[in-house]
C-alpha positions as CSV (number, residue, x, y, z in Angstrom):
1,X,-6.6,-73.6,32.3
2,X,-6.3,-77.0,33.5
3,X,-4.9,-80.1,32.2
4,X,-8.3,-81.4,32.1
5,X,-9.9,-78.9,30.1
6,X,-6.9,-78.6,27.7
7,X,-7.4,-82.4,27.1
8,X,-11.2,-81.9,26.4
9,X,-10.7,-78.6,23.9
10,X,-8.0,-80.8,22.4
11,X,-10.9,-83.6,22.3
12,X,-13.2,-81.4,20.8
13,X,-10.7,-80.5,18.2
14,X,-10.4,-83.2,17.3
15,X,-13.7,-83.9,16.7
16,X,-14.1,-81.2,14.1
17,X,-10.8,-82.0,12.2
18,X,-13.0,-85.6,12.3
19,X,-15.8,-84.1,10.5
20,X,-13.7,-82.4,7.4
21,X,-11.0,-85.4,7.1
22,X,-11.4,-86.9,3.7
23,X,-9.4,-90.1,3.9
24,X,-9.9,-93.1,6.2
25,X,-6.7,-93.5,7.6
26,X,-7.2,-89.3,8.8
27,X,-10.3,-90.3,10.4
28,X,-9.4,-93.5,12.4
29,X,-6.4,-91.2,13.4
30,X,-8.4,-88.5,15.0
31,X,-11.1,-91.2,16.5
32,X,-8.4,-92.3,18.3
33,X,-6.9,-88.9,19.0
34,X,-10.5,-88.0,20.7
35,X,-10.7,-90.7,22.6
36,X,-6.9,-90.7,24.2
37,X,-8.1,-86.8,25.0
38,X,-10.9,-87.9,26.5
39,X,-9.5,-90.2,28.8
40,X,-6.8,-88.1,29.5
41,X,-9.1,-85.7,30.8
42,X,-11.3,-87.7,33.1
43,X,-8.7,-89.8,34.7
44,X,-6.3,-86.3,35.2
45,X,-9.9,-85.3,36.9
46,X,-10.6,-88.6,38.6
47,X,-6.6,-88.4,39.9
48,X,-6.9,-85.0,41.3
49,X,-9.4,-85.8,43.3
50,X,-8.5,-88.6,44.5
51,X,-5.3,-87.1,46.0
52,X,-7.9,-84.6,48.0
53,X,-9.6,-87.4,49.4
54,X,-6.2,-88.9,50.5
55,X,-4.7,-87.8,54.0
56,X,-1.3,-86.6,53.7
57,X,1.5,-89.1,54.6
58,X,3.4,-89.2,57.6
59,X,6.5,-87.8,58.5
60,X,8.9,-90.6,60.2
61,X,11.9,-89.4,61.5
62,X,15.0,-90.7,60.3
63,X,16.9,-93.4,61.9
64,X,20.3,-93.7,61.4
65,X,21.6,-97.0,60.3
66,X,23.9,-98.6,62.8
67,X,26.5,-101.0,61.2
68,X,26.5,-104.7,62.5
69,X,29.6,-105.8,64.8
70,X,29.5,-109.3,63.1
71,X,29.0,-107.9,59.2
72,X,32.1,-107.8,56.9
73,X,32.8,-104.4,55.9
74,X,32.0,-103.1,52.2
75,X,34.8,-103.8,49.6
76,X,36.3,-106.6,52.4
77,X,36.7,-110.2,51.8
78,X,34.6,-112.3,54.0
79,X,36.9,-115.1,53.6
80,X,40.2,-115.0,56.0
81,X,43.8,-116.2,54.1
């Protein structure tokens, strides 16, 4: 099962617990508790397929870092006594 569709039987959940809660406060909770699911679910969707439209990145090769002949070295006072 994927995230998606755990979020949407989590929505749906939800929506029953909405239709047997008794006090206000339980029902504003689980309004909002089916609409986080829900949005949960269509953007983990929307996001998965946006990474398959995506190419993949590149590989750059690593470069090593070549220390300045005019920079002070770490932990060395740039000031001469």
């Amino acid at each position: 099962m994927t995230k998606a569709e755990e979020y949407q039987t989590k929505a749906a959940e939800a929506l029953a617990q909405l239709a047997e809660a008794t006090t206000e406060a339980e029902r504003s909770r689980l309004r909002r508790a089916h609409s986080v699911y829900v949005k949960l679910s269509t953007h983990g969707a929307e996001a998965a397929a946006r990474a398959e439209r995506r190419p993949p990145p590149r590989i750059k090769p690593e470069k090593p870092t070549a220390a300045k002949p005019g920079a002070p070295r770490s932990g060395a006072s740039a000031f001469k006594i």
